[in-house]
KOLVEXLUM-278232 format. One record per atom (N, C-alpha, C): x, y, z; residue in three letters. Coordinates in pm, whole numbers, plus 32768, in hexadecimal, padded with zeros to 4 digits. Layout:
N
XYZALA ...
! end
This chain:
347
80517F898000UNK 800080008000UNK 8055807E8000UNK 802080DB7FDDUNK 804881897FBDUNK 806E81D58076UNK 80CB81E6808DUNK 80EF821B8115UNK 80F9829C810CUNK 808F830D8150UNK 806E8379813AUNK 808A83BE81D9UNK 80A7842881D2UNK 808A8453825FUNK 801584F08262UNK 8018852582DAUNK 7FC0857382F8UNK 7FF185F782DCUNK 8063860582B8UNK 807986658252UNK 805E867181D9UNK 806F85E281A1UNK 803985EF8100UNK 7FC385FC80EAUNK 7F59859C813AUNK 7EAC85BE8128UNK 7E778645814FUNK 7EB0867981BAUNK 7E6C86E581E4UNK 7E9B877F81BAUNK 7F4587888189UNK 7F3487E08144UNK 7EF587EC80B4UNK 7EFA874C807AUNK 7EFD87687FEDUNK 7E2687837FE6UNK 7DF78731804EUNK 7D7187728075UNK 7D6C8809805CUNK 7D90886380BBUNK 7D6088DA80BFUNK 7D968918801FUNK 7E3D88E58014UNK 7E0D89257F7EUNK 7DB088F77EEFUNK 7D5888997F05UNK 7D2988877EB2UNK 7C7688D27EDBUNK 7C5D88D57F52UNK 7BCD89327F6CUNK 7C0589C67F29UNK 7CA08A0C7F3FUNK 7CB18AAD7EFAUNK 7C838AA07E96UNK 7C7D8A197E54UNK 7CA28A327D96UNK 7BDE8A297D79UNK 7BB08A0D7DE8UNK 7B188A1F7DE1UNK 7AFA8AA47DFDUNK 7B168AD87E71UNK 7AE98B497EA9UNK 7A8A8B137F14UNK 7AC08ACC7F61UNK 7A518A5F7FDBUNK 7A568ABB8042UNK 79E68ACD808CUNK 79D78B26811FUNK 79628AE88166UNK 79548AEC81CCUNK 78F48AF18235UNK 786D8AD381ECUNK 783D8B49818EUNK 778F8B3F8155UNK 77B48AB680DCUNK 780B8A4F80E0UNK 781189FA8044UNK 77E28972808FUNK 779D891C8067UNK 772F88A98076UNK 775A8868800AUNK 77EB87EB803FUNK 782B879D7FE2UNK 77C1871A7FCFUNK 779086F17F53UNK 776286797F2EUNK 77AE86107F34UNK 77D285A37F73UNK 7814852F7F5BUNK 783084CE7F40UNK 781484A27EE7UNK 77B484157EAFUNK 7839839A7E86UNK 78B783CD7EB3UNK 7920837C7E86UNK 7972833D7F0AUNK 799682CC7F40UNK 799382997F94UNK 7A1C82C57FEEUNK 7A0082B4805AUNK 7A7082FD80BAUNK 7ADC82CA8101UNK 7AD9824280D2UNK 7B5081D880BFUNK 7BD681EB8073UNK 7BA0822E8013UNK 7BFB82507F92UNK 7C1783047F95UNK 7C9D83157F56UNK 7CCA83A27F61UNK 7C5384147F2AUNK 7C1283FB7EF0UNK 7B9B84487EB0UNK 7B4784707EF6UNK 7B0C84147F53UNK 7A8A841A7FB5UNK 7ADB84528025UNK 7B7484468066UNK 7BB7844580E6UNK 7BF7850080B9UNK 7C3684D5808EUNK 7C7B85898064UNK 7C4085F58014UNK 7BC785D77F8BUNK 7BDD861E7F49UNK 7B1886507F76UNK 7B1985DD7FBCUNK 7A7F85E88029UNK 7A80862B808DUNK 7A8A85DC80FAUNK 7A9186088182UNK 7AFD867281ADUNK 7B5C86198182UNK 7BE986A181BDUNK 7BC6870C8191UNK 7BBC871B8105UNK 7BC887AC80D0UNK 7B5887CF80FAUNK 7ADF87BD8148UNK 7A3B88068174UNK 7A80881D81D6UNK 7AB787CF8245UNK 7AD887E582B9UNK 7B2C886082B5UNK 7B9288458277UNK 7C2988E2828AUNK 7BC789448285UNK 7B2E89638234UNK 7B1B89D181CDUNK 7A988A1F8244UNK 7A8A89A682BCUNK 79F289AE82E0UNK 799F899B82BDUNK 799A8963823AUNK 7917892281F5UNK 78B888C48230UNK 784088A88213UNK 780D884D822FUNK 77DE87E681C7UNK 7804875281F3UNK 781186CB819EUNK 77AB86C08192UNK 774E869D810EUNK 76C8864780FCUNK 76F5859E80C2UNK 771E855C80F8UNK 774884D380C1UNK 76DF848480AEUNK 76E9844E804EUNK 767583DF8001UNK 76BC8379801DUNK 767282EC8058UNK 76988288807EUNK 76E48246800FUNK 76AF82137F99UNK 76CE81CD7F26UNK 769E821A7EB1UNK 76F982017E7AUNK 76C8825D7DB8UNK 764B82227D90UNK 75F2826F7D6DUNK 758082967D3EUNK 755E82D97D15UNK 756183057C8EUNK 7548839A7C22UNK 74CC83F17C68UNK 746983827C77UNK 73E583C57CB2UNK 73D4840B7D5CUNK 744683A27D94UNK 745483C07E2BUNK 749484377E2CUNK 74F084567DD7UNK 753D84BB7DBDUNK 7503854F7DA7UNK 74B9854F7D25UNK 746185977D0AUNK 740085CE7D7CUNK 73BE85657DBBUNK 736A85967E5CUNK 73CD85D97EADUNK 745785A27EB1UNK 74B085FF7F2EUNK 74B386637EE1UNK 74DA86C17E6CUNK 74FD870E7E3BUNK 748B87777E66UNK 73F487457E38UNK 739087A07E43UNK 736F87B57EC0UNK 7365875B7F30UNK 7324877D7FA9UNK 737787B88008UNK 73E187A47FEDUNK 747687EA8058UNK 749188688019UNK 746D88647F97UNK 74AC890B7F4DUNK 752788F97F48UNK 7583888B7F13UNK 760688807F25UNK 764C88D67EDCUNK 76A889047EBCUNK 76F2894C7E98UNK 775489347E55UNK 77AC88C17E85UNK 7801884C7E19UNK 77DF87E27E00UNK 780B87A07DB5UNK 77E787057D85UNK 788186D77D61UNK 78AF86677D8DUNK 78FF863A7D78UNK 78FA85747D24UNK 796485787CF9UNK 792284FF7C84UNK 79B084BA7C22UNK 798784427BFFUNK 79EA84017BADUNK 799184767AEBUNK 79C884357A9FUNK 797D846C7A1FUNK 78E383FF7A09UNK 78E483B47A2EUNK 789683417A3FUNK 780F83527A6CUNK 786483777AD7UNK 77D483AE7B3CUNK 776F84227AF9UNK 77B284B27B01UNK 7795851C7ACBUNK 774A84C87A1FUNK 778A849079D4UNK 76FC843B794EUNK 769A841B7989UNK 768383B479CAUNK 760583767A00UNK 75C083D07A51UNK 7611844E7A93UNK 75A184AB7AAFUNK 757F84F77A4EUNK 75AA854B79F7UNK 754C85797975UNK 751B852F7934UNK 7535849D7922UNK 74ED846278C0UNK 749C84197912UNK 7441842D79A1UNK 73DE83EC79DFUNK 736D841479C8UNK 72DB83E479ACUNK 729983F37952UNK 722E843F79C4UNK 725A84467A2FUNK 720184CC7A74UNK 727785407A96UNK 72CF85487A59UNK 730E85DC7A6BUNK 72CF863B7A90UNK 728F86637A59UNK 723F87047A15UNK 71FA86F97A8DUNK 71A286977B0AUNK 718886BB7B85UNK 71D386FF7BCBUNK 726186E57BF3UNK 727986FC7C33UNK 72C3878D7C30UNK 72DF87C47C97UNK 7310886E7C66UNK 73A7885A7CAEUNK 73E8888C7C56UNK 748C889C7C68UNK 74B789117C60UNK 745D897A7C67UNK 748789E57C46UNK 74FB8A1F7CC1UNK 74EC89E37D48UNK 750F89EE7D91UNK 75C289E27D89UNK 75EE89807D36UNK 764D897A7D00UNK 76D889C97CD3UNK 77588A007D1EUNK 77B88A637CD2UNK 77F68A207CD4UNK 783489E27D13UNK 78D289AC7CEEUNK 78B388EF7CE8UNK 794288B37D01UNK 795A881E7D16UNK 79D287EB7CEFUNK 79E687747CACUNK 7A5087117CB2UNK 7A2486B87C5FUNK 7A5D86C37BD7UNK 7A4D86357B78UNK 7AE686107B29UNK 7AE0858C7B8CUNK 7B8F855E7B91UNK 7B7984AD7BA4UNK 7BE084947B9DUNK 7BD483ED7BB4UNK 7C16839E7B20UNK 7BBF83D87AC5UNK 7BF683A97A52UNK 7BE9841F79BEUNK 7C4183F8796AUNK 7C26846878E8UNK 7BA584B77907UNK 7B7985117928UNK 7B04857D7912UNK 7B0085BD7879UNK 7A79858B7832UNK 7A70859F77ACUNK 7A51863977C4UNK 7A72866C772BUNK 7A428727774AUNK 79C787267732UNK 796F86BE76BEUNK 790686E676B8UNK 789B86EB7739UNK 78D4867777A9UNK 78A18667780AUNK 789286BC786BUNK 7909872B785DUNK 793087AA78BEUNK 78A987EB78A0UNK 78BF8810782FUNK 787C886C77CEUNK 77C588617810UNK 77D687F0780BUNK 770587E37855UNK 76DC87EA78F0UNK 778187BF7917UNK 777587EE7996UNK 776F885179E3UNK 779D88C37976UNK 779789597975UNK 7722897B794DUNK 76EA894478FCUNK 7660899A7886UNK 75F3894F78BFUNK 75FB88D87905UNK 757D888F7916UNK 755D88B27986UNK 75C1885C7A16UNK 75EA88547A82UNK 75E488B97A9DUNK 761589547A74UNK 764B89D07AB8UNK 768789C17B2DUNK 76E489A07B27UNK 779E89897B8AUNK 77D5899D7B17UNK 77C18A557B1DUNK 78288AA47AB3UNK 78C78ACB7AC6UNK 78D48A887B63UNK 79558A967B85UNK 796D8A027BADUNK 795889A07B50UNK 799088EC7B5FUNK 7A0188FF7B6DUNK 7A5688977BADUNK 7AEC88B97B91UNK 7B27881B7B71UNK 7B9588197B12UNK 7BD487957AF0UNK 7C65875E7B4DUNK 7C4B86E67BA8UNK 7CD686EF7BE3UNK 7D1986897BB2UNK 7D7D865C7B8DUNK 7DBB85FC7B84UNK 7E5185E47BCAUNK 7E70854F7C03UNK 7EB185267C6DUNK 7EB9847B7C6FUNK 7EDE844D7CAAUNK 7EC183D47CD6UNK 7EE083B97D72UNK 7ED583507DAFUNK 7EDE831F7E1FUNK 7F7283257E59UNK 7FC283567E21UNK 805C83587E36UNK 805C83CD7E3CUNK 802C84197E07UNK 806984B77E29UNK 7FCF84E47E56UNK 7F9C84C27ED7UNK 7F3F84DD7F4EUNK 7EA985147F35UNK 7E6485407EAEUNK 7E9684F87E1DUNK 7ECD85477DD7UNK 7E8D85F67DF0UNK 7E90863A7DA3UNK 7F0C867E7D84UNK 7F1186A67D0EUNK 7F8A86CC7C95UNK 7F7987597C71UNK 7F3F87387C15UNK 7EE887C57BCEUNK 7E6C87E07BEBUNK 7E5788437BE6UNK 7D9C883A7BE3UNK 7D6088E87B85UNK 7D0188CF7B4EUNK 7CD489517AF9UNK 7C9F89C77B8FUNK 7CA98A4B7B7CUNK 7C6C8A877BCEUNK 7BD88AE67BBFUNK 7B7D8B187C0DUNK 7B1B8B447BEDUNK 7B288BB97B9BUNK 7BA48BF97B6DUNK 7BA38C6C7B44UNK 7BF28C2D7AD2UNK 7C1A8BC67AB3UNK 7C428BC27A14UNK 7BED8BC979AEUNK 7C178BF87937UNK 7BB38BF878BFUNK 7B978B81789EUNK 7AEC8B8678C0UNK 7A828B047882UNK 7AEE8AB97836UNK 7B058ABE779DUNK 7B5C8A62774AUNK 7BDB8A407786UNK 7C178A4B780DUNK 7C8F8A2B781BUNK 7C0E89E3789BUNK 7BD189F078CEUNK 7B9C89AB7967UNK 7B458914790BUNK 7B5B890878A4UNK 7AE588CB7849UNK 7B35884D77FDUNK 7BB0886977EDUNK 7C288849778BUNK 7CA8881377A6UNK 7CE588487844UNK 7D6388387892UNK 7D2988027911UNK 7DA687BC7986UNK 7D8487AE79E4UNK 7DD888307A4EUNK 7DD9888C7A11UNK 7E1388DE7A48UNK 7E8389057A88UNK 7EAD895D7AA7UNK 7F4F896D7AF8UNK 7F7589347B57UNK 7FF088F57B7AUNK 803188CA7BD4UNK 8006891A7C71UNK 7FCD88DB7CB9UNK 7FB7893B7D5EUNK 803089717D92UNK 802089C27DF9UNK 809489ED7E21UNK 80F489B17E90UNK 8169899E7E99UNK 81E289587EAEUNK 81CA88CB7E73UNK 81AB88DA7DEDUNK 81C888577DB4UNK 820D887E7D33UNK 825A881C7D2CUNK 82CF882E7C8EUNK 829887BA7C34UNK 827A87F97BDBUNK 824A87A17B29UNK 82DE879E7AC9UNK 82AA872D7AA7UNK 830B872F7A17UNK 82F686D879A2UNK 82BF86F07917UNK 82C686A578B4UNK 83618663786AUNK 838B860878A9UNK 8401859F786FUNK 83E4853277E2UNK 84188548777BUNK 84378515771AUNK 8458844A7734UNK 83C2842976E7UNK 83CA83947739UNK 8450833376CDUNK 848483887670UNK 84FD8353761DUNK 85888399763BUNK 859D840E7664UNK 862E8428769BUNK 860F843C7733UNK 859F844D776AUNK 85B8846E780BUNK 85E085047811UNK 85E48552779DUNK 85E7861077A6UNK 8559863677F1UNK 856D86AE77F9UNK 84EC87047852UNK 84AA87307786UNK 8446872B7783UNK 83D1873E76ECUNK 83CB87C976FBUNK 83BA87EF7692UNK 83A8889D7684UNK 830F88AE767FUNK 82E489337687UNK 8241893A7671UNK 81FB88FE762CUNK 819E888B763EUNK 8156886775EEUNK 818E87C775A2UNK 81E887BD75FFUNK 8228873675A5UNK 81FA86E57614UNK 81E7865F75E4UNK 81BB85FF762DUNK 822D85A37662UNK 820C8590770CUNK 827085017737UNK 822784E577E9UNK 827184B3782EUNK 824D84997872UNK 823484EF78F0UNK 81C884DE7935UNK 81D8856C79BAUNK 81FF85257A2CUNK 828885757A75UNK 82B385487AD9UNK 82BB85CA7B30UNK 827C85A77BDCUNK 8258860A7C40UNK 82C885E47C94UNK 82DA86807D15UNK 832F86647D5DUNK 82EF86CE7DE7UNK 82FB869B7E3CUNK 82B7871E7E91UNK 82B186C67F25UNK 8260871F7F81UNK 823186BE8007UNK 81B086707FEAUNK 816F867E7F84UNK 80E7861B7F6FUNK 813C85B77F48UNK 819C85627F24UNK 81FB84FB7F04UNK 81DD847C7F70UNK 81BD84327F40UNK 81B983B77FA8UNK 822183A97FEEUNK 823B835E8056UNK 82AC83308089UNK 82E0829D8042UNK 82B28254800CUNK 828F82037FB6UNK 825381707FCBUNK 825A80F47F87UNK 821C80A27F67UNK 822080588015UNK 81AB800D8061UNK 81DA7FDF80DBUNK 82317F6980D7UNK 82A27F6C80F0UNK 83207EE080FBUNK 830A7E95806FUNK 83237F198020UNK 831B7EEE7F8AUNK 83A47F377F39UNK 843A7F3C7F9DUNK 84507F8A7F4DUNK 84917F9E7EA9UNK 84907F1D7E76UNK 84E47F177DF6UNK 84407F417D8BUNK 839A7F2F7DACUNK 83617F8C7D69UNK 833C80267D7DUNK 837E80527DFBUNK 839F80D47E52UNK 83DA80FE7DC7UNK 847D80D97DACUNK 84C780FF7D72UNK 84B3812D7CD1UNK 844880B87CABUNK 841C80D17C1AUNK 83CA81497BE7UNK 83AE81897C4FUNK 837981E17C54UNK 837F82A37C7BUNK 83D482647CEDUNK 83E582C97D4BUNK 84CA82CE7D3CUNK 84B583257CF1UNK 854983257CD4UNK 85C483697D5EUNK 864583837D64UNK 868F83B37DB5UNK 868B84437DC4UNK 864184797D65UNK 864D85097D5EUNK 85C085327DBAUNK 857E84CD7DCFUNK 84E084FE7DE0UNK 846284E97DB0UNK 8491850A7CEEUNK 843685017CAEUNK 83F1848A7CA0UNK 836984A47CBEUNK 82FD84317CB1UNK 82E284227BF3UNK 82F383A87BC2UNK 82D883857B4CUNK 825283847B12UNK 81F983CA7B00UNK 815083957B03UNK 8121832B7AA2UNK 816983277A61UNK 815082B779CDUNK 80F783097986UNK 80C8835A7975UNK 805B83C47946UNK 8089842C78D4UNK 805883FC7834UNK 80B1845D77F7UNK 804E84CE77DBUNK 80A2853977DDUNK 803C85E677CAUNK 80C8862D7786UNK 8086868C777AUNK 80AD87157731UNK 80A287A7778AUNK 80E687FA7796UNK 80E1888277DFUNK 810388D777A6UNK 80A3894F77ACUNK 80B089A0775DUNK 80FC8A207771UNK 81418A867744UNK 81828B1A778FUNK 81598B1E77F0UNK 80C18B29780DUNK 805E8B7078A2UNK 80A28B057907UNK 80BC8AA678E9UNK 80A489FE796DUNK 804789AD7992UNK 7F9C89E378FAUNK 7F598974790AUNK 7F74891378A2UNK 7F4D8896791FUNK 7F5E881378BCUNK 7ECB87B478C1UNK 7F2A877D7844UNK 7EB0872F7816UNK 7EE38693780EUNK 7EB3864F7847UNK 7ECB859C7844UNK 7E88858F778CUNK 7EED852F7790UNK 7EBD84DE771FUNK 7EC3847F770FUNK 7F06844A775DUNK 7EC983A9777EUNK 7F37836077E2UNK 7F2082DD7801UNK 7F6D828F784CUNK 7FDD82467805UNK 803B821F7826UNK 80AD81FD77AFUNK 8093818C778FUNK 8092811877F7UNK 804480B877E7UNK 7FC48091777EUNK 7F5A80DB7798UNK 7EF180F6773AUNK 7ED981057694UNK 7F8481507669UNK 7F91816875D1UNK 7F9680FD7590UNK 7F6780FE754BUNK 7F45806E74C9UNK 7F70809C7457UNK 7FDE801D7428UNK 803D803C73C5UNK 80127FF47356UNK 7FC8802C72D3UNK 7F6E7FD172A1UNK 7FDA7FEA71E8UNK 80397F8271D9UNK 806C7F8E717BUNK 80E67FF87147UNK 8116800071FAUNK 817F806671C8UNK 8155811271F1UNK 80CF811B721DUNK 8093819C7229UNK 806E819972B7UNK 80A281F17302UNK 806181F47376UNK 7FD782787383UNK 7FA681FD73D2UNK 7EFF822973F4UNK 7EE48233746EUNK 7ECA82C674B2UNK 7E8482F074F8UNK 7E0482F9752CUNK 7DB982A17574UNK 7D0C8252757FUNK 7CD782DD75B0UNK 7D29833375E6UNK 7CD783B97648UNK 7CB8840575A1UNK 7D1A841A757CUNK 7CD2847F74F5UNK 7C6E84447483UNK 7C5D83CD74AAUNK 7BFC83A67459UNK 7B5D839174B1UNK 7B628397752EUNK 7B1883677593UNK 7AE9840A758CUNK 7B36847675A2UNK 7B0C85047595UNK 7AC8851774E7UNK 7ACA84DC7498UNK 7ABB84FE740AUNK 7A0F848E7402UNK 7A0B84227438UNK 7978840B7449UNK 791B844374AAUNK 792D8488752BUNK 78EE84D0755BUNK 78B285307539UNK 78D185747499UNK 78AC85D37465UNK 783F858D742CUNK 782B85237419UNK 778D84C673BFUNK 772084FD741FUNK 76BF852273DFUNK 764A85127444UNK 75DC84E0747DUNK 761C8461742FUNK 75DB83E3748CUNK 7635839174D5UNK 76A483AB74DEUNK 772583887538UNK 772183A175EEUNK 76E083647641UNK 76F2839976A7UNK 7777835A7706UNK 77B182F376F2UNK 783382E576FFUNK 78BE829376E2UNK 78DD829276BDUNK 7959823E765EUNK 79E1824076A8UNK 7A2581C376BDUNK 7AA0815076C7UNK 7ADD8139764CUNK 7B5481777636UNK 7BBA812C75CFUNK 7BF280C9760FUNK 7C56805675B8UNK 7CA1801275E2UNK 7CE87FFE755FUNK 7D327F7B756EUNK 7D987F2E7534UNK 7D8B7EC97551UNK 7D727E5D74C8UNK 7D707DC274E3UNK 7DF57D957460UNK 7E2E7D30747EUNK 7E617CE8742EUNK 7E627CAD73AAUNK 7E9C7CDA736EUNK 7E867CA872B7UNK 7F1A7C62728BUNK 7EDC7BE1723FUNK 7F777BB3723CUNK 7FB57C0B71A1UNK 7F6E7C71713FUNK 7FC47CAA70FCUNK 7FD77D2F7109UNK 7FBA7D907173UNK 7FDE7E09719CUNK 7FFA7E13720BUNK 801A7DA97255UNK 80197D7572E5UNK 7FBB7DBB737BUNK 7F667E1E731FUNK 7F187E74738BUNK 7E8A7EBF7318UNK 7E1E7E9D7351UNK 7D8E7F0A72E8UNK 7D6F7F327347UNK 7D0F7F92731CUNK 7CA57FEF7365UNK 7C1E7FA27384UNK 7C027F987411UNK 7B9E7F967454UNK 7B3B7FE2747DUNK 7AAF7FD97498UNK 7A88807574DBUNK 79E88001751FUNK 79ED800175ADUNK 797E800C75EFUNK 790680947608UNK 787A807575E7UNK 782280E9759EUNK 77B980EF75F5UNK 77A4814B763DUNK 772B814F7672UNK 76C181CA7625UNK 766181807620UNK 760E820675A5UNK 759B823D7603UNK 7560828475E8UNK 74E482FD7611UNK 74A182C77600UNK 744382CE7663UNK 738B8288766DUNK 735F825675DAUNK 7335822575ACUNK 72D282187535UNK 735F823D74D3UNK 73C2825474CBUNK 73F882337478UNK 742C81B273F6UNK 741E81AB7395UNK 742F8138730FUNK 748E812F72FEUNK 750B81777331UNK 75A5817572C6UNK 75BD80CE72C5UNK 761080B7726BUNK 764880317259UNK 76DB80517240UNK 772A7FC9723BUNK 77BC7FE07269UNK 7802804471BBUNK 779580117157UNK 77CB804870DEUNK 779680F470E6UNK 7748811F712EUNK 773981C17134UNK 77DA81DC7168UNK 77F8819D7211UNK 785981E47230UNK 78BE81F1720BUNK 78C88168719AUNK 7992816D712AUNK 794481D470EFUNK 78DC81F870AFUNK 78D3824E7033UNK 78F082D5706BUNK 78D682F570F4UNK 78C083687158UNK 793E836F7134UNK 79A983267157UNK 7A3783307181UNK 7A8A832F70E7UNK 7A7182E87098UNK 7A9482FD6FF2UNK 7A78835C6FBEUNK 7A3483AF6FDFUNK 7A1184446F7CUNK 7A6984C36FD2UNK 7AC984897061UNK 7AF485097099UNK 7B8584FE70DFUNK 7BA0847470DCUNK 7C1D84587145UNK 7C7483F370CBUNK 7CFF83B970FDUNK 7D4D8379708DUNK 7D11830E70ACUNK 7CFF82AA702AUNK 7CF3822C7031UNK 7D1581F37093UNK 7D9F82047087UNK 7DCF816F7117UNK 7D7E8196717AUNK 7D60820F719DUNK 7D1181FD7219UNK 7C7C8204723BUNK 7C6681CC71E6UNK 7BC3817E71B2UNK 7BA7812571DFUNK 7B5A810D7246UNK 7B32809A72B3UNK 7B3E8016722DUNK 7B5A7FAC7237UNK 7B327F2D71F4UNK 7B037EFD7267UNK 7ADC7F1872E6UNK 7A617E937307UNK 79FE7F337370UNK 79AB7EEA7358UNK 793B7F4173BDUNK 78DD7F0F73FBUNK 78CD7F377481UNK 788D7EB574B4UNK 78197F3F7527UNK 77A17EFB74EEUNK 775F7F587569UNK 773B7F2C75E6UNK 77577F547657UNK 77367F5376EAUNK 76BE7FA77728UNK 76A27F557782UNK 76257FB577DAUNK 769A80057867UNK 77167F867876UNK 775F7FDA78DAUNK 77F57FBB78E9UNK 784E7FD47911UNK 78E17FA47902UNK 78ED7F81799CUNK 798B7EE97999UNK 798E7EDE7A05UNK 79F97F677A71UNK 79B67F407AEFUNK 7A097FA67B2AUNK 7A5C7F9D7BBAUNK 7A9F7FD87BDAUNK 7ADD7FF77C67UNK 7A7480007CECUNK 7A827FFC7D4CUNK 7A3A80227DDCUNK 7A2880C37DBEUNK 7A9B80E87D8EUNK 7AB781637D98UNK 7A7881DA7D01UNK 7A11817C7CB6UNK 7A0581B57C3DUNK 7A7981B97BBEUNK 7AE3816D7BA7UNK 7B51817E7B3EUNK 7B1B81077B15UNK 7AF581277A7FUNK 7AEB80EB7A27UNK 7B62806B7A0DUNK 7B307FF37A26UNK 7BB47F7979F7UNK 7BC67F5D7953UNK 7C117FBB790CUNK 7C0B7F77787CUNK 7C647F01786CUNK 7C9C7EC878C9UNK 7CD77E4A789EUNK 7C4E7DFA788EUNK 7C157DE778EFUNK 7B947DA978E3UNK 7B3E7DB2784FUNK 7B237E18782DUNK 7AF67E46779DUNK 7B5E7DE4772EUNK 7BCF7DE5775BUNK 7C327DCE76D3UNK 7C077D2076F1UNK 7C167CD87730UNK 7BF97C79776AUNK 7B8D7C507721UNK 7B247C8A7727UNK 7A9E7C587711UNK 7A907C6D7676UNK 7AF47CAF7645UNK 7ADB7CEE75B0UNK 7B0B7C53755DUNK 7B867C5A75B3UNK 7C007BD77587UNK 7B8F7B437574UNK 7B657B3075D3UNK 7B077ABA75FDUNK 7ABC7AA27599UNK 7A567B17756DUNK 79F77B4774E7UNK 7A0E7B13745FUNK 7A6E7B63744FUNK 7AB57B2273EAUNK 7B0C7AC073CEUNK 7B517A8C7416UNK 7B827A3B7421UNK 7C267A7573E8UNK 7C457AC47419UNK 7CC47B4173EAUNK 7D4D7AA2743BUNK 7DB67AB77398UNK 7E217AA573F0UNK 7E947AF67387UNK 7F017AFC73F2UNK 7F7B7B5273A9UNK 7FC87B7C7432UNK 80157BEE7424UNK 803B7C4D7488UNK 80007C6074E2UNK 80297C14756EUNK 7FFD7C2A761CUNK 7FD87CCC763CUNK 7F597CD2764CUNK 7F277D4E7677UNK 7F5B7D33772FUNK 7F627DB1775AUNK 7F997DC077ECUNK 7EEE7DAE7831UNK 7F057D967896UNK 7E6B7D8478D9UNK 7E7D7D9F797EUNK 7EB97E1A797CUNK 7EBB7E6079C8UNK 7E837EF279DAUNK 
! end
């Protein structure tokens, strides 16, 4: 397990309620469990430092959710991207009133923009904010703030918090990346784990001599210092020599509008040693079939990265904690078809 102390949760807590603007009058929604760094720090701690008061929902429930939102007058909502779908797309929305709504927290996994975008225009939590982190660095990293411009709070996970050091490293020479070039993001600061428990040779794989925590997480940063993930390194699917990025194609079907939420992956081919996958969840009463969404994706993105299998779901498997398992997905894709070639990772 992740060895954290009460410096790392509780400062990196209070700075993540600033990047809200949390005080005394804010009525945090909680619907994400308090076992896990999400529900424990980016929940409770940060209400507590701020004086807030917690509305915690026992277990996720779009609808249970929706009732805390309206009858408490909450003020934030906090959420995987997951969550926040199944609450706009619950088929008594429009009961319930959210107007009550300014700020929150949608983190856990990739946050699509179109998804921001409704959470602002639908939801009204015109000051949402995006954090991204993991469980090693207490979690939070970056996070968007209430006063950034909509398209950067919509698009980035925002700037590095304060006393924390970012850096985009080049995952082929190990250089620091110039604006906008892509490699790997590695943090260094007091949110830093202490590391792995009596683990230390995977301590080491990670957590280097200098400090720097490795995230496996590749992004891009721009002049300003917001960044943007683009995917997990692990995750890229190398389909014939071309590497493929599942987040920019996973952001490029969200724009469908009968798309309410989409999983890339990578399965095994024994002559490109990697294709495009895509798990599909569609909109109420929606018809698409798997040949709309290649045609969706053939009239706007490169070939290679044109789903060849599509498979629709009512739900994906998941974590305690809401993180989507796409090994599981790749797994089940493999099975389907009966895919063999190049060992997909299933981790």
């Amino acid at each position: 397990g992740v060895q954290l102390t009460h410096t790392n949760i509780v400062k990196n807590a209070f700075h993540i309620g600033e990047c809200m603007r949390l005080g005394p009058e804010d009525r945090v929604c909680i619907p994400v469990p308090f076992f896990h760094c999400f529900g424990c720090v980016l929940g409770t701690l940060n209400t507590v430092t701020h004086e807030g008061t917690m509305v915690p929902v026992e277990s996720f429930d779009a609808e249970k959710v929706l009732q805390a939102v309206d009858q408490e007058q909450c003020t934030a909502l906090l959420g995987v991207p997951t969550m926040f779908i199944a609450e706009l797309d619950h088929q008594d929305f429009q009961q319930y009133d959210t107007s009550s709504l300014r700020t929150g927290i949608m983190a856990g996994s990739p946050c699509p923009m179109e998804v921001m975008k409704k959470v602002v225009d639908v939801m009204g939590a015109s000051e949402i904010t995006i954090a991204y982190g993991q469980t090693e660095s207490s979690p939070v990293i970056t996070q968007t703030r209430t006063d950034d411009p909509l398209e950067l709070r919509v698009s980035s996970v925002g700037r590095k918090l304060p006393d924390v050091e970012v850096r985009i490293v080049s995952v082929e020479t190990g250089e620091d990346c110039g604006p906008e070039e892509q490699g790997e993001l590695w943090t260094r600061g007091y949110h830093v784990m202490r590391g792995y428990y009596d683990m230390e040779e995977k301590t080491s794989e990670v957590l280097d001599e200098e400090g720097w925590l490795h995230t496996g997480d590749l992004a891009v940063m721009d002049e300003d210092g917001y960044v943007r993930i683009t995917g997990r390194a692990k995750d890229m699917i190398i389909r014939g020599g071309e590497n493929v990025y599942p987040r920019e194609i996973e952001e490029f079907l969200y724009t469908h509008p009968e798309v309410s939420d989409v999983q890339v992956h990578g399965v095994p081919d024994e002559k490109y040693g990697e294709k495009v996958a895509a798990a599909v969840k569609l909109r109420q009463g929606s018809e698409l079939t798997s040949e709309d969404i290649k045609d969706y994706c053939r009239e706007n993105i490169a070939y290679y990265k044109v789903p060849e299998y599509v498979d629709f779901v009512e739900d994906y498997p998941m974590t305690a904690s809401g993180k989507i398992q796409k090994y599981r997905l790749r797994e089940a894709a493999v099975e389907r078809y009966g895919l063999k070639g190049t060992t997909v990772e299933s981790g």
